[in-house]
Backbone bond lengths (Angstrom), bond angles and torsions (degrees), N, CA, C in turn:
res aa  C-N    CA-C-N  psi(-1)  N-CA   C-N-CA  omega(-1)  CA-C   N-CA-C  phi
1 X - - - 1.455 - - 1.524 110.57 -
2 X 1.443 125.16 -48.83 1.265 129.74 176.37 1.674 113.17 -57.41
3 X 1.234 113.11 -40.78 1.280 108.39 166.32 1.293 155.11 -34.28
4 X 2.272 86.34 -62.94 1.203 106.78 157.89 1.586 116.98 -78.76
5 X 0.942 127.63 43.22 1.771 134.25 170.97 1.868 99.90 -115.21
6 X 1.701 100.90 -41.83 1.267 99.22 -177.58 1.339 129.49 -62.25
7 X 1.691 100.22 -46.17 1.154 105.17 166.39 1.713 152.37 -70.77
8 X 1.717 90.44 -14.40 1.316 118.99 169.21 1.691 101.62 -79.74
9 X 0.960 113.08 -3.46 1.610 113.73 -172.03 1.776 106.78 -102.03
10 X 1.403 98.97 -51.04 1.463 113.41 172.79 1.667 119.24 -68.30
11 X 1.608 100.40 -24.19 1.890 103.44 147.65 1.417 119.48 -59.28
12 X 1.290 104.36 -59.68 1.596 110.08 -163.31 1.471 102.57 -54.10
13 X 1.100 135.97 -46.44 1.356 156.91 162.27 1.503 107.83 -18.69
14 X 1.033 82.66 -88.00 1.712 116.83 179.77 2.082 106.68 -30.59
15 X 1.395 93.92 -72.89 1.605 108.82 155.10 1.077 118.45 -32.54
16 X 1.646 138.45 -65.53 0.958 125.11 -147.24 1.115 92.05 -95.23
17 X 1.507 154.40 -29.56 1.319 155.43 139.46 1.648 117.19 -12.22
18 X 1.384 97.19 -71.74 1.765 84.29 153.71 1.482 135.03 -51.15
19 X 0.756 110.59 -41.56 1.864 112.10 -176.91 1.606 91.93 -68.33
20 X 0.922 123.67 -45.46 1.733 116.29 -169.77 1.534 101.79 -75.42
21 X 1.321 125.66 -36.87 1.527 118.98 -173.38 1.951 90.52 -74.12
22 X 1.519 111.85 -32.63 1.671 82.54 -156.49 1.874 99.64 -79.31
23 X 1.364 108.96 -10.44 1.450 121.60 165.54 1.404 115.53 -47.36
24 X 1.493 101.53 -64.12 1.558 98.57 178.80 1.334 149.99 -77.54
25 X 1.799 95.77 11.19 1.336 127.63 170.99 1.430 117.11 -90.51
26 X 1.151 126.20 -30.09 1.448 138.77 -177.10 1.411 89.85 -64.66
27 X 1.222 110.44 143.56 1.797 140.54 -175.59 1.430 115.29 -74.67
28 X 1.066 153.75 119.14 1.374 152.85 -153.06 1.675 87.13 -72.62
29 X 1.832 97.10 174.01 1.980 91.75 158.91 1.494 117.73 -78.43
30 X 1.703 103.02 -16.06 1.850 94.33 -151.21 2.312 79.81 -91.54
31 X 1.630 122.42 -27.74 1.522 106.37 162.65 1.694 114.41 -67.64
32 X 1.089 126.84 -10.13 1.590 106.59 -174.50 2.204 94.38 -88.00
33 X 1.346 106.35 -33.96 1.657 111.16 -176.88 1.326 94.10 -78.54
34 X 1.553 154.88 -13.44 1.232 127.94 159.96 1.353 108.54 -94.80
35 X 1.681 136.96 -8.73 1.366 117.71 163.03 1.290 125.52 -94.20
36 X 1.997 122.74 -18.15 1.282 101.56 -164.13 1.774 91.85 -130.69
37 X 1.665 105.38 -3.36 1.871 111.49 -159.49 1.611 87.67 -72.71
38 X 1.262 156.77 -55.11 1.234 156.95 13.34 2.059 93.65 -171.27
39 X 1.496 89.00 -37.93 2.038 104.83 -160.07 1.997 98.02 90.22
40 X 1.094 122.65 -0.92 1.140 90.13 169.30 1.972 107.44 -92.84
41 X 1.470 99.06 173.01 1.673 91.52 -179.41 1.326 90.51 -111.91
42 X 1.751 95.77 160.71 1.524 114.23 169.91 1.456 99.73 -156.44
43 X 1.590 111.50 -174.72 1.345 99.80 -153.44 1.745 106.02 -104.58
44 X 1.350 127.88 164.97 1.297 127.48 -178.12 2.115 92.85 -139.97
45 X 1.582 80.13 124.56 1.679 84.93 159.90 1.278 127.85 -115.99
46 X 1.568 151.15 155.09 0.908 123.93 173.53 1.583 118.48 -121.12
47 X 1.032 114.66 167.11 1.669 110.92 -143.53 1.983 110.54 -65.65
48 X 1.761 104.64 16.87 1.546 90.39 176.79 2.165 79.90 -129.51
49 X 1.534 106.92 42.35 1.374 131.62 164.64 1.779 103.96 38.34
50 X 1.585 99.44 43.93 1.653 91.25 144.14 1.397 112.43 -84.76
51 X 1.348 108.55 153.18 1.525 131.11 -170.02 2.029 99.08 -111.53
52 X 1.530 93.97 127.16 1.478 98.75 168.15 1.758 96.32 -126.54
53 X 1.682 84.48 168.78 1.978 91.85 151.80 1.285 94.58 -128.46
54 X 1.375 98.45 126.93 1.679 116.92 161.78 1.307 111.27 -88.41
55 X 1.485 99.59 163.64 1.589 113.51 179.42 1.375 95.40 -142.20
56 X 1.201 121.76 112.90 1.920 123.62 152.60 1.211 120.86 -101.44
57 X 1.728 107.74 69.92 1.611 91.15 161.19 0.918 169.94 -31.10
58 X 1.468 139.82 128.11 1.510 102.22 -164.20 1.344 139.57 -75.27
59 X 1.443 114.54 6.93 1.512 139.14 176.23 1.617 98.18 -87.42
60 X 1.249 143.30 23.41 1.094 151.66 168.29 1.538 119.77 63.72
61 X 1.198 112.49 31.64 1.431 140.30 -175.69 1.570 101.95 -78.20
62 X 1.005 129.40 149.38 1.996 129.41 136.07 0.978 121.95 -150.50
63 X 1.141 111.71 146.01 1.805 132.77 174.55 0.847 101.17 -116.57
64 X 1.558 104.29 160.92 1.327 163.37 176.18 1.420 143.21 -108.76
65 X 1.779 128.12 65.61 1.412 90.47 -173.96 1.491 89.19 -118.87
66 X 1.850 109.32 153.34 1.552 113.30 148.68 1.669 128.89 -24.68
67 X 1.043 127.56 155.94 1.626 115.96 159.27 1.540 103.02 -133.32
68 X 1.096 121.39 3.33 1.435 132.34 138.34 1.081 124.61 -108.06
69 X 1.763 119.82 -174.88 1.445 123.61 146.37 1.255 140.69 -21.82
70 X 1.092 100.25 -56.86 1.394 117.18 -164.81 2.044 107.47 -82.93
71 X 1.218 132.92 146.76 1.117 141.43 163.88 1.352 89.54 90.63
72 X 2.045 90.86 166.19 1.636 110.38 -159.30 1.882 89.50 -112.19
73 X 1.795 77.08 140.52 1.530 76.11 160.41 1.526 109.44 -89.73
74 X 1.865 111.62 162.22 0.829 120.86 -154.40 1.813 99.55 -157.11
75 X 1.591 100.13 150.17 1.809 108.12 178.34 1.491 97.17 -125.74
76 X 1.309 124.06 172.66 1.405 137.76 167.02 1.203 107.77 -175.95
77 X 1.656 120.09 -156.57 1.608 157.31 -179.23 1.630 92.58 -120.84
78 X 1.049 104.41 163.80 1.708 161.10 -175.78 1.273 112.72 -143.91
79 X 1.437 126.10 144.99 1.640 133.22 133.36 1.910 96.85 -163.47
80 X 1.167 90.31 134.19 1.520 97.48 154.65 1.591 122.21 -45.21
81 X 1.975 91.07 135.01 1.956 95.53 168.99 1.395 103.30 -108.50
82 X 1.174 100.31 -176.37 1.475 115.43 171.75 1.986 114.23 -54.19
83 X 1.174 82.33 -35.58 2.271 96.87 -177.21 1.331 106.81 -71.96
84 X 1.743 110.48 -53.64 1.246 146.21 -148.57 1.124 135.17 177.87
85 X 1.311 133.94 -107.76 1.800 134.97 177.93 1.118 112.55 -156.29
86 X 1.859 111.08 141.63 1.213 107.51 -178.13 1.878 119.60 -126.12
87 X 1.109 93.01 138.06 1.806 87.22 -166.17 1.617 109.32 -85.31
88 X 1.636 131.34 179.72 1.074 158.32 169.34 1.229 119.00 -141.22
89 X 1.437 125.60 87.82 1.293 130.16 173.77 2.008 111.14 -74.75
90 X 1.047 120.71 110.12 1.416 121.92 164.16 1.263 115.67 -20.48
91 X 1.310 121.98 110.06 1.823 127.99 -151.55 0.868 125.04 74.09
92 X 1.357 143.86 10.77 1.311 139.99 -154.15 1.688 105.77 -140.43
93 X 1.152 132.08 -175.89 1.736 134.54 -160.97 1.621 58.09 -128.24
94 X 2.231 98.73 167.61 1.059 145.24 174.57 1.792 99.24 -57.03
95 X 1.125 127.75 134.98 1.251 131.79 130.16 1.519 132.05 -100.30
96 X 1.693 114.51 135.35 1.903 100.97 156.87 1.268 111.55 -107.29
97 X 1.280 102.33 178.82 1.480 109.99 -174.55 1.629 103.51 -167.83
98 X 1.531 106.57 147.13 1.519 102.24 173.30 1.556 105.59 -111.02
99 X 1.034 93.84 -178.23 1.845 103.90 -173.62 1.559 112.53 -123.30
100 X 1.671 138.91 99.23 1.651 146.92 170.81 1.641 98.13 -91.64
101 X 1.648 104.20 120.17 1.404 85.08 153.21 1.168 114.42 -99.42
102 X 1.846 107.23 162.11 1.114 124.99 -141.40 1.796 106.30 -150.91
103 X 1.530 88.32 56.58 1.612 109.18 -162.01 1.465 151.29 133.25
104 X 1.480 133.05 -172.20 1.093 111.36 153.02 1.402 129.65 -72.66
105 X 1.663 127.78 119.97 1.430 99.81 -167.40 1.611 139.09 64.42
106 X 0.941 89.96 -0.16 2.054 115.31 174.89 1.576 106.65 -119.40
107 X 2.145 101.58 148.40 1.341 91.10 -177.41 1.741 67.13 -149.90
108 X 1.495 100.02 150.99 1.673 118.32 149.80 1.742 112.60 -85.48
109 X 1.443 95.69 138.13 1.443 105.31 -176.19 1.901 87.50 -109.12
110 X 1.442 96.01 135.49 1.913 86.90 -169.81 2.121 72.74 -132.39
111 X 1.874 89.71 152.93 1.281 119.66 167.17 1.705 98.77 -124.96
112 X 1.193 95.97 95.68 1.944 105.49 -171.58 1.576 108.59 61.45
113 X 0.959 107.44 -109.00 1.436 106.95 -173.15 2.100 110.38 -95.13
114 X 0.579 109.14 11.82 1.708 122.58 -139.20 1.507 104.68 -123.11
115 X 1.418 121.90 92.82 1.308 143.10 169.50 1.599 111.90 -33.65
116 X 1.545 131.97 60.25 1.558 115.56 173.30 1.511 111.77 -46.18
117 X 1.388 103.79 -82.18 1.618 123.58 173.02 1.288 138.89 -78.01
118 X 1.375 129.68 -171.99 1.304 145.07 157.01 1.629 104.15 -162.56
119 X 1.479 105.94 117.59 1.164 131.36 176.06 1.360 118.49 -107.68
120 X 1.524 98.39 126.91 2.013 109.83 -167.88 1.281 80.19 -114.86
121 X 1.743 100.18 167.87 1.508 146.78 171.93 1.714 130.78 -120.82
């Protein structure tokens, strides 16, 4: 019995250790507006690997273009949230999203738990 207390303890631990490490990896808002808010473009894929170049201006603008066939170009808004940043695609309701990097030069763009993107440099 004492055991299993320990080890249920050294779970809980363990767990909540993760959630705080994968916490403290996520990108602030004011680091995602000095690496990606900028006006320069870089690339965004999305997880069935269409390829865009985005642009986040710093007047709170963004674009969108394909670099293939496939996918729509697209304009919106930006502004920083409290997590991270949230976009406005023209027709579309508000999205947020936070920012993990997830490499060299690679970052996961997550909607809660939920892989939208991957953004290179």
């Amino acid at each position: 019995m004492r055991a299993a207390i320990i080890v249920a303890a050294g779970v809980a631990l363990a767990t909540a250790g993760g959630a705080s490490a994968l916490a403290a990896e996520r990108l602030k808002p004011e680091e995602i507006k000095a690496t990606f808010f900028t006006g320069q473009p870089f690339t965004a894929s999305t997880p069935g690997n269409i390829k865009y170049t985005m642009v986040f201006a710093t007047d709170g603008n963004v674009t969108r273009t394909p670099v293939g066939r496939s996918g729509n170009k697209g304009e919106g808004t930006w502004k920083l949230s409290r997590d991270g940043y949230c976009t406005t695609w023209k027709g579309n309701k508000p999205a947020c999203f936070t920012v993990i990097p997830a490499g060299d030069n690679k970052w996961s763009v997550m909607q809660g738990v939920t892989t939208r993107a991957s953004w290179s440099k």
